[in-house]
PDB file of N, CA, C and O in Angstrom, chain B, residues numbered from 101:
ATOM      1  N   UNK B 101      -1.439  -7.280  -4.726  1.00  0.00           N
ATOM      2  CA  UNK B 101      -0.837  -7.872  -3.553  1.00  0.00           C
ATOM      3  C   UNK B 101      -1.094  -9.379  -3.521  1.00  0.00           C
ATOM      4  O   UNK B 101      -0.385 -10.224  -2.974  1.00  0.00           O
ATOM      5  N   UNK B 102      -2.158  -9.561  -4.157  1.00  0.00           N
ATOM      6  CA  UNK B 102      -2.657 -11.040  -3.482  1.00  0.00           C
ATOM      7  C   UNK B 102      -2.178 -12.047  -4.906  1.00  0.00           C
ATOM      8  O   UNK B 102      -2.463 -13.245  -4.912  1.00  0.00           O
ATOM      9  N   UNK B 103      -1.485 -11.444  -5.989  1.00  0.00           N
ATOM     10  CA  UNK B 103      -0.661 -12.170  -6.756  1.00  0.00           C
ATOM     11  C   UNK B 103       0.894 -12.700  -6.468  1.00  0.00           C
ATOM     12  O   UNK B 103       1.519 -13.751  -6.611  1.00  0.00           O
ATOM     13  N   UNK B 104       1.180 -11.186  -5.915  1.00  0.00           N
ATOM     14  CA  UNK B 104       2.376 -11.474  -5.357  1.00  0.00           C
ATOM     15  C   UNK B 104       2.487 -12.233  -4.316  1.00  0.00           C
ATOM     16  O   UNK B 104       3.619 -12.718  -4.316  1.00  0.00           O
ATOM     17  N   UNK B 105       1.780 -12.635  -3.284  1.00  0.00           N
ATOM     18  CA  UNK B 105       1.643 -14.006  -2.421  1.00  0.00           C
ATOM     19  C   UNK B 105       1.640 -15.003  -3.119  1.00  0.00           C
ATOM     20  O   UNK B 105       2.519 -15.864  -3.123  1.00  0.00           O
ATOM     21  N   UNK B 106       0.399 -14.982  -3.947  1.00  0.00           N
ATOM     22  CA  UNK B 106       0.380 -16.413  -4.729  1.00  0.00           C
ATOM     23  C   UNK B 106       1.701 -17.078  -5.075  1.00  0.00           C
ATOM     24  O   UNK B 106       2.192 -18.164  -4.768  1.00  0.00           O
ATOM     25  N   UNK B 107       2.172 -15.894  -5.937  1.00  0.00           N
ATOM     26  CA  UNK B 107       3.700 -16.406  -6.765  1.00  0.00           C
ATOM     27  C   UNK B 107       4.582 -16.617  -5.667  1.00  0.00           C
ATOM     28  O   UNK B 107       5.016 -17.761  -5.537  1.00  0.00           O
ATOM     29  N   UNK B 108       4.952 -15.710  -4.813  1.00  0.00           N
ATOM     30  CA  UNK B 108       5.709 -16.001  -3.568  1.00  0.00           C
ATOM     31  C   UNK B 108       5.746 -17.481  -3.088  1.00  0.00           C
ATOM     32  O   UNK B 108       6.724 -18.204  -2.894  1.00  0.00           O
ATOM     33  N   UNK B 109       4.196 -17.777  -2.927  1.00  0.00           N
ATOM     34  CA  UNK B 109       3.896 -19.145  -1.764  1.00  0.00           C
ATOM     35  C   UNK B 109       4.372 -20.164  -3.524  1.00  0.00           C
ATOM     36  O   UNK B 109       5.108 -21.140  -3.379  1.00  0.00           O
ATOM     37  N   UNK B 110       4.147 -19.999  -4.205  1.00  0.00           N
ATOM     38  CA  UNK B 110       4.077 -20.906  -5.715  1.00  0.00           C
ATOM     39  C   UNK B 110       5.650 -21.376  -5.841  1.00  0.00           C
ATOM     40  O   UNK B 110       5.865 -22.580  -5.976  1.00  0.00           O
ATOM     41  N   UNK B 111       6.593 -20.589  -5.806  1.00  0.00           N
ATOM     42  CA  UNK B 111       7.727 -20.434  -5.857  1.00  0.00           C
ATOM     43  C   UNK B 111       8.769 -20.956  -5.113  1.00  0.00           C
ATOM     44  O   UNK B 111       9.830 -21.364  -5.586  1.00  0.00           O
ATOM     45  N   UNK B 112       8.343 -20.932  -3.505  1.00  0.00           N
ATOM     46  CA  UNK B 112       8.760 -20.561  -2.116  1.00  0.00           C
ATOM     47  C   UNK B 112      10.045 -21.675  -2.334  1.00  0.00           C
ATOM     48  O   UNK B 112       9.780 -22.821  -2.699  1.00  0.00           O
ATOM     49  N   UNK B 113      11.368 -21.273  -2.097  1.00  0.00           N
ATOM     50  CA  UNK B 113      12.828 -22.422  -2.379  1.00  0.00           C
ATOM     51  C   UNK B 113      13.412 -22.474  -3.761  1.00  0.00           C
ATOM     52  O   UNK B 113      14.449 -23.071  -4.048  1.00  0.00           O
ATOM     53  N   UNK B 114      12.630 -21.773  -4.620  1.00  0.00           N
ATOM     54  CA  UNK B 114      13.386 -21.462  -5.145  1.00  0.00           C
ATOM     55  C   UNK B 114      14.564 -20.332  -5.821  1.00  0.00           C
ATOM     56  O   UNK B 114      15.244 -20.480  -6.836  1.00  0.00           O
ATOM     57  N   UNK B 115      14.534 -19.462  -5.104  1.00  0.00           N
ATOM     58  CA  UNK B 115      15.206 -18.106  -5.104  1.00  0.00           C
ATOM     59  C   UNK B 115      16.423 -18.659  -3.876  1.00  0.00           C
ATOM     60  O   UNK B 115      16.689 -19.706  -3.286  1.00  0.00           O
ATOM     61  N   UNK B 116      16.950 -17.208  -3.935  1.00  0.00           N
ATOM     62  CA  UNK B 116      17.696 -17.629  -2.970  1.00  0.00           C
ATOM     63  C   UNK B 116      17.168 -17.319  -1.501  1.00  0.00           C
ATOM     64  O   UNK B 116      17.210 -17.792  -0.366  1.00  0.00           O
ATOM     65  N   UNK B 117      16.571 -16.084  -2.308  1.00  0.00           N
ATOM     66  CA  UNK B 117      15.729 -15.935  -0.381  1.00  0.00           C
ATOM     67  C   UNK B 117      13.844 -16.063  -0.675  1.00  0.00           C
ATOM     68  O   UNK B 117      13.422 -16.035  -1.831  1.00  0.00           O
ATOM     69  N   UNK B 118      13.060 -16.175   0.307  1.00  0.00           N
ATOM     70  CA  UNK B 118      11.736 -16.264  -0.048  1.00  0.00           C
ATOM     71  C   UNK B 118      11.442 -15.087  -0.739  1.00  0.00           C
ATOM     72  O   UNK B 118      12.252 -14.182  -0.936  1.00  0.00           O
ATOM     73  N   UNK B 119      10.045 -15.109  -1.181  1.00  0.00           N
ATOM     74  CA  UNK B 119       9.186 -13.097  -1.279  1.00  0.00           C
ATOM     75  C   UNK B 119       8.867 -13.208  -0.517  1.00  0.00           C
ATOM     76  O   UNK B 119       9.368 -12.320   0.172  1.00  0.00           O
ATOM     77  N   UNK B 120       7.951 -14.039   0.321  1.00  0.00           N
ATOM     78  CA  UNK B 120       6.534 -13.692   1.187  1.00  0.00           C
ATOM     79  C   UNK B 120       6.947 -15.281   2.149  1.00  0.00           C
ATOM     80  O   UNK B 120       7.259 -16.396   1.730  1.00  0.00           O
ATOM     81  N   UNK B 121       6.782 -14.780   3.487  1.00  0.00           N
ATOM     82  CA  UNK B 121       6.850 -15.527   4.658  1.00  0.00           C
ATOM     83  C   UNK B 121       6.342 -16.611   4.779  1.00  0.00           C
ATOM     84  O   UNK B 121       5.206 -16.386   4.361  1.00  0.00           O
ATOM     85  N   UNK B 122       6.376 -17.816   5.104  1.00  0.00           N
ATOM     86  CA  UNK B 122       5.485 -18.828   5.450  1.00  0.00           C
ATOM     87  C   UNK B 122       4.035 -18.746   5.755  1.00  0.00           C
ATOM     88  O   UNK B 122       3.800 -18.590   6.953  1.00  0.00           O
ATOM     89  N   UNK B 123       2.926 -18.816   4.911  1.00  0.00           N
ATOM     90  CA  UNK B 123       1.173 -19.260   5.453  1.00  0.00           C
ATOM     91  C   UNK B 123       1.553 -19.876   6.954  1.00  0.00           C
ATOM     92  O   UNK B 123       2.660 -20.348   7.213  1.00  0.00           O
ATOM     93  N   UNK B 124       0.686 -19.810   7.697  1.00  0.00           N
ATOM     94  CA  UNK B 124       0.779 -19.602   9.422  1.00  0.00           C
ATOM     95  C   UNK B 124       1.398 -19.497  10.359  1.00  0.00           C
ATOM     96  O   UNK B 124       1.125 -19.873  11.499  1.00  0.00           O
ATOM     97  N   UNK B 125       2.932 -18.606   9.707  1.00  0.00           N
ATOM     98  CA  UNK B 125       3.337 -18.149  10.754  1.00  0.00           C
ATOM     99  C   UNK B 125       3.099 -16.423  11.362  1.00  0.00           C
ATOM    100  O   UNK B 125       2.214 -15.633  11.036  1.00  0.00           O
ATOM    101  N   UNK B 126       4.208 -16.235  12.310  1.00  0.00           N
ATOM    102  CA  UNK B 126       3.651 -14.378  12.328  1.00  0.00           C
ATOM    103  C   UNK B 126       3.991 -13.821  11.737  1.00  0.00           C
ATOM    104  O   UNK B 126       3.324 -12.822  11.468  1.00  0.00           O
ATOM    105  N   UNK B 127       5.206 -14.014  11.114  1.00  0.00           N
ATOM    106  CA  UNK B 127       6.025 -13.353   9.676  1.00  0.00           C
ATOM    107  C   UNK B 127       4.749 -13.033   8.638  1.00  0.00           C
ATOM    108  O   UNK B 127       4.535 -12.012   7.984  1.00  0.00           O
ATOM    109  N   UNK B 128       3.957 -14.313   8.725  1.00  0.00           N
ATOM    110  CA  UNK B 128       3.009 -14.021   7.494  1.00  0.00           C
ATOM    111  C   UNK B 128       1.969 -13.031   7.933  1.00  0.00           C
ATOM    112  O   UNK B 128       1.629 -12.126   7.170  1.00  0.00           O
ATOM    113  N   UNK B 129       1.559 -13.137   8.880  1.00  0.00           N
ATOM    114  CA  UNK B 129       0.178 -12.271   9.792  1.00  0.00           C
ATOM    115  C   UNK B 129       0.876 -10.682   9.612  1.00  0.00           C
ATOM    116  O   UNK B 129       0.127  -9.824   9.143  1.00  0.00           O
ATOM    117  N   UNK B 130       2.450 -10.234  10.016  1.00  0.00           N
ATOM    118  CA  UNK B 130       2.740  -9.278   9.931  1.00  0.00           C
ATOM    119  C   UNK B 130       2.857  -8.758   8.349  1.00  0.00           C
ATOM    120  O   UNK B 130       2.522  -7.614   8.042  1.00  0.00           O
ATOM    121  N   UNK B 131       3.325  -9.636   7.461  1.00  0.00           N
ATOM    122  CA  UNK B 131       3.629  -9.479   6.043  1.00  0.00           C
ATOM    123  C   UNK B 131       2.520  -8.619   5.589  1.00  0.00           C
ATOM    124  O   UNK B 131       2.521  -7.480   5.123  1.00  0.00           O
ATOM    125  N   UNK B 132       1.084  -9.891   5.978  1.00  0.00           N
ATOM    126  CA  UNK B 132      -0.445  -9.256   5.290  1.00  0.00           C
ATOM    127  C   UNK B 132      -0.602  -8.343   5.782  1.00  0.00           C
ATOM    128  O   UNK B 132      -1.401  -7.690   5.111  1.00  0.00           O
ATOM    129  N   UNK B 133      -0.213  -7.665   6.903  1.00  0.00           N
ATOM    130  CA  UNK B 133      -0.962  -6.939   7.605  1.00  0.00           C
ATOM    131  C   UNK B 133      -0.501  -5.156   7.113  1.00  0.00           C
ATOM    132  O   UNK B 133      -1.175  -4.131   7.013  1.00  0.00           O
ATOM    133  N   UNK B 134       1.073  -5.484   6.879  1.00  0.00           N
ATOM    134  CA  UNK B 134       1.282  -4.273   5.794  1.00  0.00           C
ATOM    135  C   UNK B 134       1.009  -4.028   4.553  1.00  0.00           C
ATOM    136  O   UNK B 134       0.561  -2.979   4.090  1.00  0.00           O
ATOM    137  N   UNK B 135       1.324  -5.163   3.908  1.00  0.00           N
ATOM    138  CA  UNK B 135       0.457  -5.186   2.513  1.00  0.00           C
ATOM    139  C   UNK B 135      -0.654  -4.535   2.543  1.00  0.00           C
ATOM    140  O   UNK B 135      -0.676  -3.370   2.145  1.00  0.00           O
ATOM    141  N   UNK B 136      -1.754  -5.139   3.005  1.00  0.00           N
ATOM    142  CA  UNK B 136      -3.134  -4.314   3.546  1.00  0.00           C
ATOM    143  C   UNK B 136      -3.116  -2.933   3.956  1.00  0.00           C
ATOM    144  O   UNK B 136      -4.075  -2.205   3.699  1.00  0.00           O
ATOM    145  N   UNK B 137      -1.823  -2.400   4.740  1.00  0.00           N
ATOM    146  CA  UNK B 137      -1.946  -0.858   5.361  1.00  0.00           C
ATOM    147  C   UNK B 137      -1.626  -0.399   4.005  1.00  0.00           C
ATOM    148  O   UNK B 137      -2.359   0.417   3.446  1.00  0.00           O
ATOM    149  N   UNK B 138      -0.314  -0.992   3.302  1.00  0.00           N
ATOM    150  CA  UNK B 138       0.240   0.157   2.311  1.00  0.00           C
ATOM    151  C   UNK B 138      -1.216   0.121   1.585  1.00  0.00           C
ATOM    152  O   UNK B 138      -1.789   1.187   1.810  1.00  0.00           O
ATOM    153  N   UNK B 139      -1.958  -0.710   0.830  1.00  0.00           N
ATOM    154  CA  UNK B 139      -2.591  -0.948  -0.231  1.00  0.00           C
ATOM    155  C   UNK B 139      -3.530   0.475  -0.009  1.00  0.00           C
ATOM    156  O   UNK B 139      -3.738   1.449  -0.733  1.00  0.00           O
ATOM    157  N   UNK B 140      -4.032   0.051   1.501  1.00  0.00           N
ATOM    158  CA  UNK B 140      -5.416   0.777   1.866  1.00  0.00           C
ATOM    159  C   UNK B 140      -5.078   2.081   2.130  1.00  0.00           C
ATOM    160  O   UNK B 140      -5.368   2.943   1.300  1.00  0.00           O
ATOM    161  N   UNK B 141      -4.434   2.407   3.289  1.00  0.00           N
ATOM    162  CA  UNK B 141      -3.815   3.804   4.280  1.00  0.00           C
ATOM    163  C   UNK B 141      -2.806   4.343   2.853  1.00  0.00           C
ATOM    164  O   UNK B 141      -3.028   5.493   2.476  1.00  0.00           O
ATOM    165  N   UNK B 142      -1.818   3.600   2.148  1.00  0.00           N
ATOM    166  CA  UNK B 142      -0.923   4.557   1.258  1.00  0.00           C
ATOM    167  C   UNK B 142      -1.411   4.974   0.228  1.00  0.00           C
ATOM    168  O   UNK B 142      -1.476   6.120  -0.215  1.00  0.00           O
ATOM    169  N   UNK B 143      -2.018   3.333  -0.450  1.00  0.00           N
ATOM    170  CA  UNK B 143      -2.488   3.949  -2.275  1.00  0.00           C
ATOM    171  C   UNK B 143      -4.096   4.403  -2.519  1.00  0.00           C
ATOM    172  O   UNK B 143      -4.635   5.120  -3.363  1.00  0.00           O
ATOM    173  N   UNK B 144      -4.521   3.747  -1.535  1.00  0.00           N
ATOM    174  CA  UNK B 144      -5.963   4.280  -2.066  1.00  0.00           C
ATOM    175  C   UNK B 144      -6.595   5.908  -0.821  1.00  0.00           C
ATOM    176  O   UNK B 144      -7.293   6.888  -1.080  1.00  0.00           O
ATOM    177  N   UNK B 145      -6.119   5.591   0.068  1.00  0.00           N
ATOM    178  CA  UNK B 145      -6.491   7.126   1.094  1.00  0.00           C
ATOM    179  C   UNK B 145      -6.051   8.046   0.612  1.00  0.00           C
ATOM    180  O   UNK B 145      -6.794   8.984   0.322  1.00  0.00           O
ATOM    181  N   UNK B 146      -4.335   8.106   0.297  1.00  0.00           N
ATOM    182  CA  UNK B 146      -3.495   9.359   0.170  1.00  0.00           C
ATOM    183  C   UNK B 146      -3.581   9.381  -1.087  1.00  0.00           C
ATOM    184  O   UNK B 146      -4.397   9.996  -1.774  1.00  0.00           O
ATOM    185  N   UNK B 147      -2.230   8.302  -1.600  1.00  0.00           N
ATOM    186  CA  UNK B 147      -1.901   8.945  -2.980  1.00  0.00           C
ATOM    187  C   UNK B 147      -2.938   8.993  -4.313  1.00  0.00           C
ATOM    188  O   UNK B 147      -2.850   9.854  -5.189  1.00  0.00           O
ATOM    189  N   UNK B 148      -4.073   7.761  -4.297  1.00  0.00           N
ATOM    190  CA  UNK B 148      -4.791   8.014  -5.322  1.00  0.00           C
ATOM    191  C   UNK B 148      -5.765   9.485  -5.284  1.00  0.00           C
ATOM    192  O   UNK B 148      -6.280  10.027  -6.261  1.00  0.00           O
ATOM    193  N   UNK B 149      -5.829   9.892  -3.969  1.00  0.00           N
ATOM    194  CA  UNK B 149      -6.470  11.161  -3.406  1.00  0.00           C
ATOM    195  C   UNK B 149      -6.193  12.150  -4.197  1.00  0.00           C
ATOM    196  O   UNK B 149      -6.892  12.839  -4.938  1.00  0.00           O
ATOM    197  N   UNK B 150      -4.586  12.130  -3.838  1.00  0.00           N
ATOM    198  CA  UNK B 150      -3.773  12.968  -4.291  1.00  0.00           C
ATOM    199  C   UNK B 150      -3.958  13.579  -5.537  1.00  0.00           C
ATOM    200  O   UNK B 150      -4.496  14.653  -5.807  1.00  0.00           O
ATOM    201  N   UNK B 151      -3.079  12.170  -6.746  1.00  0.00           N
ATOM    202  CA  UNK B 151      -3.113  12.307  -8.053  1.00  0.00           C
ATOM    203  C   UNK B 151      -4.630  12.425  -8.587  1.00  0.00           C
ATOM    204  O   UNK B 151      -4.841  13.413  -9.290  1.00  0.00           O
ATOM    205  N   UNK B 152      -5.597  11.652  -8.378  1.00  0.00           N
ATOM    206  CA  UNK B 152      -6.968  12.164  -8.547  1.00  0.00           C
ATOM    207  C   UNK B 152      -7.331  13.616  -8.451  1.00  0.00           C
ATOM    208  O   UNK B 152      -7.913  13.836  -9.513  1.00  0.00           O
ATOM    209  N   UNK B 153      -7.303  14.708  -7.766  1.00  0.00           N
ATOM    210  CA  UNK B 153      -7.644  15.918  -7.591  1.00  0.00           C
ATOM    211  C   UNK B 153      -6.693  16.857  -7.962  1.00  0.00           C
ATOM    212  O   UNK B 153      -7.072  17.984  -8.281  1.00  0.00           O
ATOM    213  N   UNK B 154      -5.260  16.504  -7.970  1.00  0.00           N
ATOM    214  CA  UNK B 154      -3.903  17.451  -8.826  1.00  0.00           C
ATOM    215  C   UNK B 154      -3.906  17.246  -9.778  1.00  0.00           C
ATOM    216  O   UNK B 154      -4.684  17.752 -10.587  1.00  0.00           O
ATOM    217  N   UNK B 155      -2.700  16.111 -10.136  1.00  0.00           N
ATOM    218  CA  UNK B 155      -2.497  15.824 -11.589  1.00  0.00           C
ATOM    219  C   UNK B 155      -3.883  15.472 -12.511  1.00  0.00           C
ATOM    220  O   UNK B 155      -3.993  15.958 -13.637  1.00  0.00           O
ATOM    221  N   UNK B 156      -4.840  14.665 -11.988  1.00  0.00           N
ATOM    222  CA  UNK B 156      -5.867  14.727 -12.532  1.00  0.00           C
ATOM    223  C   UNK B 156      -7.366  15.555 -12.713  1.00  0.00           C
ATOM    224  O   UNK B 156      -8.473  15.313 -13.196  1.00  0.00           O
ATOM    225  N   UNK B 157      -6.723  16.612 -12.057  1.00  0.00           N
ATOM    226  CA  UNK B 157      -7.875  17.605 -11.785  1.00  0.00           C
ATOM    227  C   UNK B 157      -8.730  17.844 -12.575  1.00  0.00           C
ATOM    228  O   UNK B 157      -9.899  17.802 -12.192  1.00  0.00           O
ATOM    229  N   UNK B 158      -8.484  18.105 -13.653  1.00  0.00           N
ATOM    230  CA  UNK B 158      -9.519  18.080 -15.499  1.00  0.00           C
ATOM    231  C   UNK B 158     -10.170  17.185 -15.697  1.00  0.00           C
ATOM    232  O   UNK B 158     -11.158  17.333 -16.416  1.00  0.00           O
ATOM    233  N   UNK B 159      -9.920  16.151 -15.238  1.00  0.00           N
ATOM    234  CA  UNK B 159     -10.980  15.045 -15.714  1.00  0.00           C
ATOM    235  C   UNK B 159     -11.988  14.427 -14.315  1.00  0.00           C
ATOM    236  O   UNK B 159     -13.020  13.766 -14.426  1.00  0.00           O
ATOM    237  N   UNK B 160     -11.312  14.883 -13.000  1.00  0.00           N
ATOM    238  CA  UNK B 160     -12.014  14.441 -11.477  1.00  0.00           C
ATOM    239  C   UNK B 160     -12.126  15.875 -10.950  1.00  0.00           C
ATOM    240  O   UNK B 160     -12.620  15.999  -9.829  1.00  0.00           O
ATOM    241  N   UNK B 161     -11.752  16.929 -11.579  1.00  0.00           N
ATOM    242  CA  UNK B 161     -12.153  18.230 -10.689  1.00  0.00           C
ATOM    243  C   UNK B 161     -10.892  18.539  -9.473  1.00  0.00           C
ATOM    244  O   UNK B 161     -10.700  17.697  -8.597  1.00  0.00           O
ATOM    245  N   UNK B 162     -10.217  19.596  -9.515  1.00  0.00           N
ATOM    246  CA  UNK B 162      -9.103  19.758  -8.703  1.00  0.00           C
ATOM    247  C   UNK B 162      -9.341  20.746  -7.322  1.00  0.00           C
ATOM    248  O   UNK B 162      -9.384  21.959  -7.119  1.00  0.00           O
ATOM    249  N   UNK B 163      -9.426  19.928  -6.776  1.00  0.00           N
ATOM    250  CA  UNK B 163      -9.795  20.025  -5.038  1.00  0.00           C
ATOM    251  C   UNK B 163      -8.528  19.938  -4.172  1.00  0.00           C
ATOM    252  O   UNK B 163      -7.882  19.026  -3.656  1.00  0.00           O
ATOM    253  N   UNK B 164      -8.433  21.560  -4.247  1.00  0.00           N
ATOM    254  CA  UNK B 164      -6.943  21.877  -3.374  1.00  0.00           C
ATOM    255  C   UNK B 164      -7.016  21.400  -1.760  1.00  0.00           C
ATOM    256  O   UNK B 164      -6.060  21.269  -0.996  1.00  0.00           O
ATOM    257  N   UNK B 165      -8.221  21.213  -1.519  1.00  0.00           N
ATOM    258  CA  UNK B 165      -7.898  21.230  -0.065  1.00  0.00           C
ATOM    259  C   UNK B 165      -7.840  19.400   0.488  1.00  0.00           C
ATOM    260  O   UNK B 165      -7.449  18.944   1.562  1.00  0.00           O
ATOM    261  N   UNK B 166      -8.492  18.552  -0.947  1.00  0.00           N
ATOM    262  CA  UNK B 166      -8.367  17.450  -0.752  1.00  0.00           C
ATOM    263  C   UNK B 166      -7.116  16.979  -0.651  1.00  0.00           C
ATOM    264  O   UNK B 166      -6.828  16.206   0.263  1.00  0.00           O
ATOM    265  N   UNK B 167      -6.197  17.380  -1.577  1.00  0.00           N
ATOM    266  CA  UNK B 167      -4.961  16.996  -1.753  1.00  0.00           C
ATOM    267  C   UNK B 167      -4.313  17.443  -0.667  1.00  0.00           C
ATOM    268  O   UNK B 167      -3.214  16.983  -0.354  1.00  0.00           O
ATOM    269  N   UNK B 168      -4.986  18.483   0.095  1.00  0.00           N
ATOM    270  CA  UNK B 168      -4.121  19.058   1.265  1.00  0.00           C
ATOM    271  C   UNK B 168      -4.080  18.044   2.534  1.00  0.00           C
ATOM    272  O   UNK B 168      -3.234  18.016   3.428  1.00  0.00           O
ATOM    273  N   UNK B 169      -5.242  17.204   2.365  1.00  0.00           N
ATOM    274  CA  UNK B 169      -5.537  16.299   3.694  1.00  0.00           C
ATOM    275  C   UNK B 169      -5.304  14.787   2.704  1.00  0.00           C
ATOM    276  O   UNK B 169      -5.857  13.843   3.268  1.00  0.00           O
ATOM    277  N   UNK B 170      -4.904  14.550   1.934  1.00  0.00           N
ATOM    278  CA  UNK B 170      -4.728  13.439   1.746  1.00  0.00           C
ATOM    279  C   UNK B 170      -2.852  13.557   1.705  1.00  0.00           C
ATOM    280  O   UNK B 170      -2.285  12.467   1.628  1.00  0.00           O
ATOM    281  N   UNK B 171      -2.158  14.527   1.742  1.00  0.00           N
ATOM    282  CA  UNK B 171      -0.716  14.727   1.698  1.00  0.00           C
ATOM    283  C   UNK B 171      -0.398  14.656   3.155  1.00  0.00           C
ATOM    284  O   UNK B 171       0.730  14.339   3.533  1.00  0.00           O
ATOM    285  N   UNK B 172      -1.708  15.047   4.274  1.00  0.00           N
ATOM    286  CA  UNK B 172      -1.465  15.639   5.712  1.00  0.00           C
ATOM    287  C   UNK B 172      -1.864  13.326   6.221  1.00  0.00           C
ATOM    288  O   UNK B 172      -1.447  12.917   7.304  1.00  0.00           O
ATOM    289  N   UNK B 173      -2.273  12.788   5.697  1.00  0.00           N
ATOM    290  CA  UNK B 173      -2.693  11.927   6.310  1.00  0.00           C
ATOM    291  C   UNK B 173      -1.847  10.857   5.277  1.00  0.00           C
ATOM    292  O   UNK B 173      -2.461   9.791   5.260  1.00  0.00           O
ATOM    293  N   UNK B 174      -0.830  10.816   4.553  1.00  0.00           N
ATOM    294  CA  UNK B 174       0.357   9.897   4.196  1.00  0.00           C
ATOM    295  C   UNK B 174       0.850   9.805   4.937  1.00  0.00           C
ATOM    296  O   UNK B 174       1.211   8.729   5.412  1.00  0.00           O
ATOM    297  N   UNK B 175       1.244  11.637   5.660  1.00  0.00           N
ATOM    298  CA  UNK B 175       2.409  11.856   6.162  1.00  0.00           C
ATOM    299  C   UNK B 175       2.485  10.869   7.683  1.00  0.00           C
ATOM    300  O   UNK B 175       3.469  10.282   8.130  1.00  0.00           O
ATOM    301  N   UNK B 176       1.034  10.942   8.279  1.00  0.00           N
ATOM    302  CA  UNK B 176       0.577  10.526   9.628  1.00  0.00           C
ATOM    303  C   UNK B 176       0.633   8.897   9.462  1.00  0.00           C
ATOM    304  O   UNK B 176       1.009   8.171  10.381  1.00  0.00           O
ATOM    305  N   UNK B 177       0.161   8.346   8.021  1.00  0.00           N
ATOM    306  CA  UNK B 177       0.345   7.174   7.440  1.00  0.00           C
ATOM    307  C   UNK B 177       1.909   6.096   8.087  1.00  0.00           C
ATOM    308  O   UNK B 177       2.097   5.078   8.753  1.00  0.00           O
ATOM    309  N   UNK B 178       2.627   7.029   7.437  1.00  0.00           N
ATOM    310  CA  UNK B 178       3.950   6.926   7.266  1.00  0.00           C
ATOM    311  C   UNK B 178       4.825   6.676   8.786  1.00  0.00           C
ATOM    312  O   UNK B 178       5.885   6.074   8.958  1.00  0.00           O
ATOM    313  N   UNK B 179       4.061   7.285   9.652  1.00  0.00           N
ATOM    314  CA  UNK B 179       4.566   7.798  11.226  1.00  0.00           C
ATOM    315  C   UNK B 179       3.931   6.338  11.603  1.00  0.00           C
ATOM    316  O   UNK B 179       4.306   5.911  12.696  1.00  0.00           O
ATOM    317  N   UNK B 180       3.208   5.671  11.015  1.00  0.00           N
ATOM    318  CA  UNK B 180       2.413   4.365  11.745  1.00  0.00           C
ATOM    319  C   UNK B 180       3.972   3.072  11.371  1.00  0.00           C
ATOM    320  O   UNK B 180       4.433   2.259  12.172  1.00  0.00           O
ATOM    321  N   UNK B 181       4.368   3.289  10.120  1.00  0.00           N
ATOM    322  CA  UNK B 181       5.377   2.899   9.559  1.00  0.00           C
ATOM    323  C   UNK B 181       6.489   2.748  10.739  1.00  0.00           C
ATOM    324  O   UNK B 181       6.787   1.669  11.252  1.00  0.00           O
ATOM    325  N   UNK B 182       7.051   4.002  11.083  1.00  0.00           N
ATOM    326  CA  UNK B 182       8.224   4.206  11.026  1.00  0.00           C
ATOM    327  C   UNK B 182       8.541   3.391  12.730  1.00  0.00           C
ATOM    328  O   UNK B 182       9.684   3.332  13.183  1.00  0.00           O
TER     329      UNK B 182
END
């Protein structure tokens, strides 16, 4: 995430539209502030949960009921989203 700002703010005029919002405005405060949810609440709570204990079960041990509450708390994730 915090590359893709960089390059964003590095860049900023030359595209046709920005990536990433202006440094101090609220555009930007809101920008970080999802970045941060998806990073934290999507990839590291749920889905690395997820694939860690399913698809990777053989090598992290496959914990059905983890995957059951990390699929139950995307979903609740997602509802913060919408």
């Amino acid at each position: 995430a915090a590359i893709n700002t960089y390059l964003g703010d590095k860049f900023r005029g030359r595209l046709a539209e920005d990536l990433v919002p202006p440094a101090g405005t609220a555009e930007r405060g809101r920008y970080e502030q999802l970045i941060s949810f998806i990073s934290m609440e999507l990839d590291a709570q749920a889905l690395w949960l997820h694939r860690k204990h399913e698809a990777l079960g053989d090598v992290f041990g496959a914990f059905p009921d983890a995957v059951a509450a990390a699929k139950a708390h995307f979903e609740r994730a997602l509802g913060v989203l919408a």
